[in-house]
PDB file of N, H, CA, C and O in Angstrom:
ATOM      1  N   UNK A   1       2.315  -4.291 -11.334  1.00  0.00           N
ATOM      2  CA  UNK A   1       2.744  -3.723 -10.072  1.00  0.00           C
ATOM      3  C   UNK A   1       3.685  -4.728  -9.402  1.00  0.00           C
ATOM      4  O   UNK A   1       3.379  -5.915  -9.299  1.00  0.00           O
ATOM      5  N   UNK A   2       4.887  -4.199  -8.931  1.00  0.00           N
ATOM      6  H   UNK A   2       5.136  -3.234  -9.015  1.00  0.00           H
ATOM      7  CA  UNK A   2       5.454  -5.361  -8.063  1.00  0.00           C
ATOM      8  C   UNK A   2       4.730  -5.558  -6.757  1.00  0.00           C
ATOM      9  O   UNK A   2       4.214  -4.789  -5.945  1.00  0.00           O
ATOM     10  N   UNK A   3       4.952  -7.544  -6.889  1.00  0.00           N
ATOM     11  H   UNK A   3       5.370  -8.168  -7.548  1.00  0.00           H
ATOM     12  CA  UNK A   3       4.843  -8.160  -5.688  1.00  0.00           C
ATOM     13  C   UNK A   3       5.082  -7.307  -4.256  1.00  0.00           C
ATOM     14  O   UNK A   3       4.373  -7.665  -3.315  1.00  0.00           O
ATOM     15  N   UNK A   4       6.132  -6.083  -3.996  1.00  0.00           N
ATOM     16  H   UNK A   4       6.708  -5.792  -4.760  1.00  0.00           H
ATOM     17  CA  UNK A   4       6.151  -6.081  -2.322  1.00  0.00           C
ATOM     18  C   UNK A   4       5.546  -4.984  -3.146  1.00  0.00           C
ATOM     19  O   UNK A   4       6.591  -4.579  -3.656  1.00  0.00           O
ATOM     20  N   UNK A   5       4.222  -3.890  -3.850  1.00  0.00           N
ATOM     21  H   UNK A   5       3.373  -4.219  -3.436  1.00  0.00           H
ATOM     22  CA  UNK A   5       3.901  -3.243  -4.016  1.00  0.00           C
ATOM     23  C   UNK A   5       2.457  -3.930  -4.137  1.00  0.00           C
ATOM     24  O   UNK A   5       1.528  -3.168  -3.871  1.00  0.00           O
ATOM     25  N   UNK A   6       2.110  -5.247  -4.497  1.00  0.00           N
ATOM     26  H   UNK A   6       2.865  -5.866  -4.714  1.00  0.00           H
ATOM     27  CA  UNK A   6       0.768  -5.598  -4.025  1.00  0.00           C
ATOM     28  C   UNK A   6       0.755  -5.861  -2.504  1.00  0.00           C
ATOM     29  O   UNK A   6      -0.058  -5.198  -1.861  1.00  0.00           O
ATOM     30  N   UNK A   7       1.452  -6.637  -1.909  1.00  0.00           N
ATOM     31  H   UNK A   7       2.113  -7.176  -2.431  1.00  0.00           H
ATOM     32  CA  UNK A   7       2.230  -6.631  -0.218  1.00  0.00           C
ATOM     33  C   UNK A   7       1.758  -6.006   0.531  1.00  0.00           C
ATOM     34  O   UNK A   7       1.074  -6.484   1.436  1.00  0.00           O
ATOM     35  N   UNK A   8       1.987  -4.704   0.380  1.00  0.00           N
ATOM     36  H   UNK A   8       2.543  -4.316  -0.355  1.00  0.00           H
ATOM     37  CA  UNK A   8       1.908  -3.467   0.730  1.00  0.00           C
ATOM     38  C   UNK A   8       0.524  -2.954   0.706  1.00  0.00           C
ATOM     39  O   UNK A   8      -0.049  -2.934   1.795  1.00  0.00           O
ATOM     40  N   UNK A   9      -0.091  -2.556  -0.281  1.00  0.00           N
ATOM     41  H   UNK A   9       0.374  -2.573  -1.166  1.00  0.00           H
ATOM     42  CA  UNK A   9      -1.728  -2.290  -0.389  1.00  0.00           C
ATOM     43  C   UNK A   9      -2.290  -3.475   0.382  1.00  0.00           C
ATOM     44  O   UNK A   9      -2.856  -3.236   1.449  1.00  0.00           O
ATOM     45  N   UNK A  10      -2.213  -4.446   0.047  1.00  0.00           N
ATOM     46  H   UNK A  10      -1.753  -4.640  -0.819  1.00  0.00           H
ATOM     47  CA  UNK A  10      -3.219  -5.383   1.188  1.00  0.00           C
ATOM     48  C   UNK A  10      -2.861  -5.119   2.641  1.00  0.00           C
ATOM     49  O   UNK A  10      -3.862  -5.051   3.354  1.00  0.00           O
ATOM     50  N   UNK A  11      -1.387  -4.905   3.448  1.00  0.00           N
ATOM     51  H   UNK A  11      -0.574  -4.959   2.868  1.00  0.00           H
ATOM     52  CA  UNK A  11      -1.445  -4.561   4.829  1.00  0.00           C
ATOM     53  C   UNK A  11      -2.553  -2.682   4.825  1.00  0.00           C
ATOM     54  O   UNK A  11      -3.466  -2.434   5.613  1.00  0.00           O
ATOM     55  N   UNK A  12      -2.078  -1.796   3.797  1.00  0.00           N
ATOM     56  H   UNK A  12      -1.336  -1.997   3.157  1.00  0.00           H
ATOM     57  CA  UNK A  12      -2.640  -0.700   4.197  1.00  0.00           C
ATOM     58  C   UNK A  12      -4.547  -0.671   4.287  1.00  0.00           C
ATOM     59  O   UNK A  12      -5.346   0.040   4.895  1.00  0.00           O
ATOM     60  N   UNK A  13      -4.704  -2.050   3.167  1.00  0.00           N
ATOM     61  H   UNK A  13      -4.055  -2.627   2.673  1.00  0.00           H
ATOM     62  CA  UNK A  13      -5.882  -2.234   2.864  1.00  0.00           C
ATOM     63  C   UNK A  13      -6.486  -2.527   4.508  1.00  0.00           C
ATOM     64  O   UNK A  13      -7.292  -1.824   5.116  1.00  0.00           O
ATOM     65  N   UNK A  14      -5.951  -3.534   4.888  1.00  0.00           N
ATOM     66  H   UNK A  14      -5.296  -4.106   4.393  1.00  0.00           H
ATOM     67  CA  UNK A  14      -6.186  -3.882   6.009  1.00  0.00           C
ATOM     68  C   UNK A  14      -6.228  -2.983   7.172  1.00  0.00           C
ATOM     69  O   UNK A  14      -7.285  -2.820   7.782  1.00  0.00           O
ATOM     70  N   UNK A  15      -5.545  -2.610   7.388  1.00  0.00           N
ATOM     71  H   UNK A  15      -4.686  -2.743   6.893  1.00  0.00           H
ATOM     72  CA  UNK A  15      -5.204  -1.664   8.455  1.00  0.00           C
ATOM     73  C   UNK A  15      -6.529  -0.319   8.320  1.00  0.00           C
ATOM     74  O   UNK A  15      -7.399  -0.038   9.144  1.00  0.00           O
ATOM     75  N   UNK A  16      -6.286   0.216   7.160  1.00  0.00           N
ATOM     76  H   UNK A  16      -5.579  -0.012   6.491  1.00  0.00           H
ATOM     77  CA  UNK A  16      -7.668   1.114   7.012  1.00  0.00           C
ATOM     78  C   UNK A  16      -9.000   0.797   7.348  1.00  0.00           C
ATOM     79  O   UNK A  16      -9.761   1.665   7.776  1.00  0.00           O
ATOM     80  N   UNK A  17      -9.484  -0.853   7.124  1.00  0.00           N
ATOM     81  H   UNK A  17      -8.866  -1.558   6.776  1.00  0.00           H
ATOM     82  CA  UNK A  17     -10.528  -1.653   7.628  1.00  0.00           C
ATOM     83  C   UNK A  17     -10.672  -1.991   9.160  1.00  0.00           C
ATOM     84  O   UNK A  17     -11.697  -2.257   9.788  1.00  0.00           O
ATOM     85  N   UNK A  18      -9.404  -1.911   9.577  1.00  0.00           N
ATOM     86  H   UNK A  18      -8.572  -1.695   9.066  1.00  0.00           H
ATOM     87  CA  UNK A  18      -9.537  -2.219  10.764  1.00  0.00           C
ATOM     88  C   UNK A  18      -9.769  -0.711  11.920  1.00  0.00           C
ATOM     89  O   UNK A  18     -10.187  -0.698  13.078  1.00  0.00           O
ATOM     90  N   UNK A  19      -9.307   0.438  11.034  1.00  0.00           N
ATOM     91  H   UNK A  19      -8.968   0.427  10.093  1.00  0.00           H
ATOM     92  CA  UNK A  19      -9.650   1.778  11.526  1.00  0.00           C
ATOM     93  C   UNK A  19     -11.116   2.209  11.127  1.00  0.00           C
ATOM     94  O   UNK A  19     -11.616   3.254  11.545  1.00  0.00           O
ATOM     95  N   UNK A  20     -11.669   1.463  10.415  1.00  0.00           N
ATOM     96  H   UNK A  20     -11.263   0.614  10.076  1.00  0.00           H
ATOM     97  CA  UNK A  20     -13.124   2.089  10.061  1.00  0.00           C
ATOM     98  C   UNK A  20     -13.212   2.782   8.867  1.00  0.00           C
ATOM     99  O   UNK A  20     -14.328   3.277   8.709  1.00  0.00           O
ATOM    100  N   UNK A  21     -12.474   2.979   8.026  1.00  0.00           N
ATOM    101  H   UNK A  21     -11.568   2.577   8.155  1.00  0.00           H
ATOM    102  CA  UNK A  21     -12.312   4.378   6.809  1.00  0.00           C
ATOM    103  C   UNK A  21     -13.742   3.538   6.151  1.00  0.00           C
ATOM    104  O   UNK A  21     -14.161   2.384   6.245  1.00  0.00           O
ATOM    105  N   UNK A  22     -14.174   4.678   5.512  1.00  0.00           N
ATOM    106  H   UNK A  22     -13.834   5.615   5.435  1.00  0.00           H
ATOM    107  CA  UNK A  22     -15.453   3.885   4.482  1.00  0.00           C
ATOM    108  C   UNK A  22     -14.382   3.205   3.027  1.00  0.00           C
ATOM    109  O   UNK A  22     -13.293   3.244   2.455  1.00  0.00           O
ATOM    110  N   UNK A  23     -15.676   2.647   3.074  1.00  0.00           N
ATOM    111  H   UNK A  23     -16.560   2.615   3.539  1.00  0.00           H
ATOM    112  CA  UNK A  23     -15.217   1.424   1.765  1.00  0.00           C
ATOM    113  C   UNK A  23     -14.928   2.345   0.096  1.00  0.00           C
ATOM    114  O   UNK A  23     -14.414   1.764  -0.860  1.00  0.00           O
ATOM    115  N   UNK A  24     -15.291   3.546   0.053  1.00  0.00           N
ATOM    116  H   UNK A  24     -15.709   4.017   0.830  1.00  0.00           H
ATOM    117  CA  UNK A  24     -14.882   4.230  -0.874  1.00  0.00           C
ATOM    118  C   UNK A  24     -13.937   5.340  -0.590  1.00  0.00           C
ATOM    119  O   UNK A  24     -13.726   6.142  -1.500  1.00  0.00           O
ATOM    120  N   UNK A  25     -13.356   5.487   0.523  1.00  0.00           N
ATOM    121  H   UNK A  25     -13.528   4.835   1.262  1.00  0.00           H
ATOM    122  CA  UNK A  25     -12.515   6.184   0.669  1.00  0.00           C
ATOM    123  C   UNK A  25     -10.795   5.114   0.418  1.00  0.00           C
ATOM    124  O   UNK A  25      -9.672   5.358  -0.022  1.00  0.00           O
ATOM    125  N   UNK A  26     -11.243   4.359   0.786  1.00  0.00           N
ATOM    126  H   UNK A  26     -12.155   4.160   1.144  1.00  0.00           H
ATOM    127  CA  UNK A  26     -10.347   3.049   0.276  1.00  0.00           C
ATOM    128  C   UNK A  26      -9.934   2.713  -1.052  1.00  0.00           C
ATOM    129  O   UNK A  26      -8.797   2.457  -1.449  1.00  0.00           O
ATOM    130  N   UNK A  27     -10.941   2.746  -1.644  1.00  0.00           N
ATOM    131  H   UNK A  27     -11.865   2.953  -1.322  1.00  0.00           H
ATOM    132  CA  UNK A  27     -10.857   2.514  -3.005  1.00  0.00           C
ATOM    133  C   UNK A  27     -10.527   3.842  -3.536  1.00  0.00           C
ATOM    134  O   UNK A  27      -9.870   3.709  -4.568  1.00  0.00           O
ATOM    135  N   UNK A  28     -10.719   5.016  -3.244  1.00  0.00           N
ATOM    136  H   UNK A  28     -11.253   5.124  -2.405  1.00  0.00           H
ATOM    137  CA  UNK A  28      -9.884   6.352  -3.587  1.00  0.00           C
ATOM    138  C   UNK A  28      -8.572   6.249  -3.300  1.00  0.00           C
ATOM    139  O   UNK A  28      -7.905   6.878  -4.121  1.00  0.00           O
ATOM    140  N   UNK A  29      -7.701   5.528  -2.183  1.00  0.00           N
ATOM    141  H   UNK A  29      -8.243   5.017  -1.515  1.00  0.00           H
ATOM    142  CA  UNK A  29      -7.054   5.517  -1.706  1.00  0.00           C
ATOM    143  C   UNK A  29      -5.861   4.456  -2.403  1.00  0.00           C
ATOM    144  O   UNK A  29      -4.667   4.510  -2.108  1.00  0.00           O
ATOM    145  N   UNK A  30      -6.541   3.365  -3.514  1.00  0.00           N
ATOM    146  H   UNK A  30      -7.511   3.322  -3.754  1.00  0.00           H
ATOM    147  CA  UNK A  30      -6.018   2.261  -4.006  1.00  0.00           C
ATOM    148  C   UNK A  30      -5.787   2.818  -5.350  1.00  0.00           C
ATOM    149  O   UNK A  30      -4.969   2.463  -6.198  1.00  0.00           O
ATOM    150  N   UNK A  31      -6.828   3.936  -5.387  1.00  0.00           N
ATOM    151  H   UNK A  31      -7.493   4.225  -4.698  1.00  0.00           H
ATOM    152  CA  UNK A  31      -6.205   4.361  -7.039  1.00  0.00           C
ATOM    153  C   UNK A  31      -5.334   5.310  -7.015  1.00  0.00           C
ATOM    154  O   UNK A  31      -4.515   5.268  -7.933  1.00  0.00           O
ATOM    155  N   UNK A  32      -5.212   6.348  -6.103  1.00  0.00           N
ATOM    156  H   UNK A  32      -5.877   6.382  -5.357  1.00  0.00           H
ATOM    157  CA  UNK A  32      -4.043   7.253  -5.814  1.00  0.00           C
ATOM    158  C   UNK A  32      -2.568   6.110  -5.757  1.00  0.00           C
ATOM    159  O   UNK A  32      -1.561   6.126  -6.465  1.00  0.00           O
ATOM    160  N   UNK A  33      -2.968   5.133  -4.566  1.00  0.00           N
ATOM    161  H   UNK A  33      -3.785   5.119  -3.990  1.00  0.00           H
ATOM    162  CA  UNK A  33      -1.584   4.355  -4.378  1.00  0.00           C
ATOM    163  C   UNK A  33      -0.852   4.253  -6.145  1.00  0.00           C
ATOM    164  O   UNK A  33       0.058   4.774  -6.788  1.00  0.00           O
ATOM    165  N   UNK A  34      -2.011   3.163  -6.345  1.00  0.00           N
ATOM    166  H   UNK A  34      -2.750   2.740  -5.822  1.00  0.00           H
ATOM    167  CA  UNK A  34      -1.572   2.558  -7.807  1.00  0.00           C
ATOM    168  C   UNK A  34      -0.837   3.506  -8.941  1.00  0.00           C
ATOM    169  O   UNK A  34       0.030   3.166  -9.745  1.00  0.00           O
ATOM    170  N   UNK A  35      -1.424   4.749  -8.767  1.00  0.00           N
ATOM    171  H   UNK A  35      -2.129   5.026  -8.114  1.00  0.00           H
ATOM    172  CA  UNK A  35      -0.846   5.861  -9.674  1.00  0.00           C
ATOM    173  C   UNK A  35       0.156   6.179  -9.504  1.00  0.00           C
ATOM    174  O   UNK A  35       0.955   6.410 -10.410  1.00  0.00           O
ATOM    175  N   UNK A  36       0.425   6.293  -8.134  1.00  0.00           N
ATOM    176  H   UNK A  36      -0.225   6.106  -7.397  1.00  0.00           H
ATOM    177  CA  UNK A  36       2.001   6.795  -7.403  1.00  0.00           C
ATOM    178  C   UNK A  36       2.616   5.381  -7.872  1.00  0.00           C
ATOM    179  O   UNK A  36       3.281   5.806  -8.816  1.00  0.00           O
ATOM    180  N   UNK A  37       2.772   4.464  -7.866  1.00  0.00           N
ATOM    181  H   UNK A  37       2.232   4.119  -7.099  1.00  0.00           H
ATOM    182  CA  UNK A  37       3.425   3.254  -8.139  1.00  0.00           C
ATOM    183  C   UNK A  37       4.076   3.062  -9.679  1.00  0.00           C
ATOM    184  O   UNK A  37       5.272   2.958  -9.949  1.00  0.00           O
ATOM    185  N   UNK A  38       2.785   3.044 -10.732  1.00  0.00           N
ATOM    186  H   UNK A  38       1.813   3.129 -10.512  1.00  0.00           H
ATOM    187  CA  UNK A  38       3.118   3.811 -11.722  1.00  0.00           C
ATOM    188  C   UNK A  38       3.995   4.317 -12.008  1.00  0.00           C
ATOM    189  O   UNK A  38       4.769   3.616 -12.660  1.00  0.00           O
ATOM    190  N   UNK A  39       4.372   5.535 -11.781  1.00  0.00           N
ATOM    191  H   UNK A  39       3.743   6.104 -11.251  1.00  0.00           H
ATOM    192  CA  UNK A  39       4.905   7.007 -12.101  1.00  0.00           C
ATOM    193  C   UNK A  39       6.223   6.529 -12.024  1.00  0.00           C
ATOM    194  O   UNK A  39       6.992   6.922 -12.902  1.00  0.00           O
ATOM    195  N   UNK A  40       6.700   5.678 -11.062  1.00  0.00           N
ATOM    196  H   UNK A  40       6.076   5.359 -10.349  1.00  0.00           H
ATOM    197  CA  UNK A  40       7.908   5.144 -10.865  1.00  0.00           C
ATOM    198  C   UNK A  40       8.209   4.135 -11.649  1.00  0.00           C
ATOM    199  O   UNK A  40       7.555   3.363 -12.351  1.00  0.00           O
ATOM    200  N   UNK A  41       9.914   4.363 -11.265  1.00  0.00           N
ATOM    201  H   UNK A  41      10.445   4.990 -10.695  1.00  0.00           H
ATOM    202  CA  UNK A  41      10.373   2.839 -12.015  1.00  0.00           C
ATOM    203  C   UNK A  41      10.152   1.728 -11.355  1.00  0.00           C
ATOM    204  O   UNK A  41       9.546   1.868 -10.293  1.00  0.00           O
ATOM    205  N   UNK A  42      10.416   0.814 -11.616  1.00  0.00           N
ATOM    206  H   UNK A  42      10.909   0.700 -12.479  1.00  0.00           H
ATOM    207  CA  UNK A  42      10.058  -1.063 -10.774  1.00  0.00           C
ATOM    208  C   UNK A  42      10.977  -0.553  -9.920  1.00  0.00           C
ATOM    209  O   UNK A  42      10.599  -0.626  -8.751  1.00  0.00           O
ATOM    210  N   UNK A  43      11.977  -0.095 -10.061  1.00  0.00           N
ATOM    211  H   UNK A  43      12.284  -0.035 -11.011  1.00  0.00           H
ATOM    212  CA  UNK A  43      13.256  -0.288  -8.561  1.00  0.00           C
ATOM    213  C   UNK A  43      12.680   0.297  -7.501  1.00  0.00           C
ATOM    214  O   UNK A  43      12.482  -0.235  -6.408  1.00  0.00           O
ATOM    215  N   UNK A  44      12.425   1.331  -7.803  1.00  0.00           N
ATOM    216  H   UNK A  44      12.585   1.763  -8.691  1.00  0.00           H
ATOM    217  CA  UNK A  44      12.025   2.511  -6.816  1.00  0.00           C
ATOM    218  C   UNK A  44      11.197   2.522  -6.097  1.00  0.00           C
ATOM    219  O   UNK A  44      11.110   3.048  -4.988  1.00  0.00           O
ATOM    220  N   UNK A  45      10.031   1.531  -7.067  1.00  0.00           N
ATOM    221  H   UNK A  45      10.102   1.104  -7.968  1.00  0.00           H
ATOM    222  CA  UNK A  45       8.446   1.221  -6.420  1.00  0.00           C
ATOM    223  C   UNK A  45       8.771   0.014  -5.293  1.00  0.00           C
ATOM    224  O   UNK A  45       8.452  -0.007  -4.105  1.00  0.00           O
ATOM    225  N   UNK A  46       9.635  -1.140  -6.201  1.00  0.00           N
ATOM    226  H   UNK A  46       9.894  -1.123  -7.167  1.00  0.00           H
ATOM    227  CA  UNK A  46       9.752  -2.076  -5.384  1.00  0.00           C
ATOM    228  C   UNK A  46      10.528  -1.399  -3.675  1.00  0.00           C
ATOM    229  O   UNK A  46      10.024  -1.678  -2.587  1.00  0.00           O
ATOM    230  N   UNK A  47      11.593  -0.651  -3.810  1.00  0.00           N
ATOM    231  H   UNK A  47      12.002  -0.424  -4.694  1.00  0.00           H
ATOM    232  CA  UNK A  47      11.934  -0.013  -2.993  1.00  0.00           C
ATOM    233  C   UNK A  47      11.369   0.690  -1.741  1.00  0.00           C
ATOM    234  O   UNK A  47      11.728   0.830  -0.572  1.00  0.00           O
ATOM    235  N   UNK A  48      10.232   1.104  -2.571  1.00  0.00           N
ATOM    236  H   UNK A  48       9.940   0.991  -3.521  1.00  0.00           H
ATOM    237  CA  UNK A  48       9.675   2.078  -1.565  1.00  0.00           C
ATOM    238  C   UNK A  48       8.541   1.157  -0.745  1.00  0.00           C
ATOM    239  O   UNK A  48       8.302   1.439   0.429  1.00  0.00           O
ATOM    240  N   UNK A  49       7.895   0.119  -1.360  1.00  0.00           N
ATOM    241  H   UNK A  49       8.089  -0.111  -2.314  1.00  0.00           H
ATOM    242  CA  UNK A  49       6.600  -0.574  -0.983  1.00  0.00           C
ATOM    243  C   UNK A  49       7.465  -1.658   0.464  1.00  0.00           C
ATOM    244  O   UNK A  49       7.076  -2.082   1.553  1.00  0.00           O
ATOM    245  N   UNK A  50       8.973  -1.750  -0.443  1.00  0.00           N
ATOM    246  H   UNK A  50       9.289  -1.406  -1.327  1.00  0.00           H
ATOM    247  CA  UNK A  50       9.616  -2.838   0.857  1.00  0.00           C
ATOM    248  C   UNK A  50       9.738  -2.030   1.872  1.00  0.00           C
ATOM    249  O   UNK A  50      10.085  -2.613   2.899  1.00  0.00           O
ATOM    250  N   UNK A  51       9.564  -0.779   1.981  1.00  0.00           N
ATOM    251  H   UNK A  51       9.282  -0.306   1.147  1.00  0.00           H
ATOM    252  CA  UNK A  51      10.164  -0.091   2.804  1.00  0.00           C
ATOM    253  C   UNK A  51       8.318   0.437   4.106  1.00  0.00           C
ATOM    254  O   UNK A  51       8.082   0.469   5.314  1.00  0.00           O
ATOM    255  N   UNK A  52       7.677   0.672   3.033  1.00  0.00           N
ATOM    256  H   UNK A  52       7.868   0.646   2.052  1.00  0.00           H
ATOM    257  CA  UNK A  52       6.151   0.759   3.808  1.00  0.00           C
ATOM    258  C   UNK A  52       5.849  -0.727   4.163  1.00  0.00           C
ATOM    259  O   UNK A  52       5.159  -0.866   5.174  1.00  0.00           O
ATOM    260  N   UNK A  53       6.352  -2.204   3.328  1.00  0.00           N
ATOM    261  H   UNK A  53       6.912  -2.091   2.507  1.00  0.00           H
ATOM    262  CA  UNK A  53       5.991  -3.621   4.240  1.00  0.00           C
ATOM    263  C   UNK A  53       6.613  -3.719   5.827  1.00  0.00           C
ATOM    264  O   UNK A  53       6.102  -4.102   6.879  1.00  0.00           O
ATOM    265  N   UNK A  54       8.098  -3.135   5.456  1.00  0.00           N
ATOM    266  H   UNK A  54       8.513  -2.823   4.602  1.00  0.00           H
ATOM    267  CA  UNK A  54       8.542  -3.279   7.169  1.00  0.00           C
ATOM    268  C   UNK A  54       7.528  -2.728   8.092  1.00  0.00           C
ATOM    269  O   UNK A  54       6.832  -3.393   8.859  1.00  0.00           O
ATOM    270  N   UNK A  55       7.507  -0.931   7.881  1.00  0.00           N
ATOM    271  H   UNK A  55       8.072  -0.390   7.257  1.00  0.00           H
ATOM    272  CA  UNK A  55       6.957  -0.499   8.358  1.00  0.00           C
ATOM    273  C   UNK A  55       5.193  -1.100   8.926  1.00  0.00           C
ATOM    274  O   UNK A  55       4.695  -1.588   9.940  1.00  0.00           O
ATOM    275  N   UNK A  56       4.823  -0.751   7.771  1.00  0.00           N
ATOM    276  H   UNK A  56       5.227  -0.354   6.947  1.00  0.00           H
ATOM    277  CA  UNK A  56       2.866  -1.950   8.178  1.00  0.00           C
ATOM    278  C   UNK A  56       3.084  -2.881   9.169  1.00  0.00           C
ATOM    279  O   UNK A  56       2.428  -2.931  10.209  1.00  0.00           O
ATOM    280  N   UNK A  57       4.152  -3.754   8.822  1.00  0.00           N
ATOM    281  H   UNK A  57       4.685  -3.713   7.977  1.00  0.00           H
ATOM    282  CA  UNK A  57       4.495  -4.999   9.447  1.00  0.00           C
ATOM    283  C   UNK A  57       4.761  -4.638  11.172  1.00  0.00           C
ATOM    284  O   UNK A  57       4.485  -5.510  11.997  1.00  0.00           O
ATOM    285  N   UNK A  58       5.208  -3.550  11.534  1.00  0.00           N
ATOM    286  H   UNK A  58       5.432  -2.843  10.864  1.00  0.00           H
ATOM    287  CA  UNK A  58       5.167  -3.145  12.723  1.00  0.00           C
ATOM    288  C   UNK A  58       4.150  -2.719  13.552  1.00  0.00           C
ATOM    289  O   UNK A  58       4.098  -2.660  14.781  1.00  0.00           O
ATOM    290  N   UNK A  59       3.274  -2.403  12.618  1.00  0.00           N
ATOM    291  H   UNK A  59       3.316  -2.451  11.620  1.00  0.00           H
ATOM    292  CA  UNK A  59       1.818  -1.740  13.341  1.00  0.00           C
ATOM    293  C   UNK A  59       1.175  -2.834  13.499  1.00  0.00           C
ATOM    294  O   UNK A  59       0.513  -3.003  14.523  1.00  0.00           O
ATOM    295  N   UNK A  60       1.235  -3.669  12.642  1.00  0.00           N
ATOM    296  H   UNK A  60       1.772  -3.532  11.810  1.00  0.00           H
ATOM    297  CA  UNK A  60       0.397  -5.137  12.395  1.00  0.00           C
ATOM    298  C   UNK A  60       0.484  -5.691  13.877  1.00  0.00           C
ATOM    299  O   UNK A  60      -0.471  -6.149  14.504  1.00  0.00           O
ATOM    300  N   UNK A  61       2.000  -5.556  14.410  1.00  0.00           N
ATOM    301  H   UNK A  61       2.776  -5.184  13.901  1.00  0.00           H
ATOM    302  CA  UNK A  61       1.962  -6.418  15.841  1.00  0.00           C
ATOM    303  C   UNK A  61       1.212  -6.028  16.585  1.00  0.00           C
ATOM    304  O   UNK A  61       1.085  -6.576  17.680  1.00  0.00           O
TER     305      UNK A  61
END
């Protein structure tokens, strides 16, 4: 998986923990990601995960 595609799951990881989701809805949530990540090419993934880090990165403040 690319780097801003692990990046990425740890802010959403986070953020879901900090909303309360249960701990297996999370982990449902990490294997859907991972699959969607997959399916793609490295560009696209890397692309898209830089594009959900900005984003996370804004809620984070």
């Amino acid at each position: 998986m690319p780097e801003a595609c692990v990046e990425s799951w740890e802010k959403m990881e986070k953020l879901a923990e900090q909303m309360g989701l249960p701990e297996e809805q999370i982990k449902e949530q990490k294997k859907k990601f991972e699959e969607d990540v997959k399916a793609m090419n490295t560009e696209e993934a890397t692309r898209m995960c830089s594009t959900q880090n900005s984003l996370l990165g804004l809620v984070d403040q």
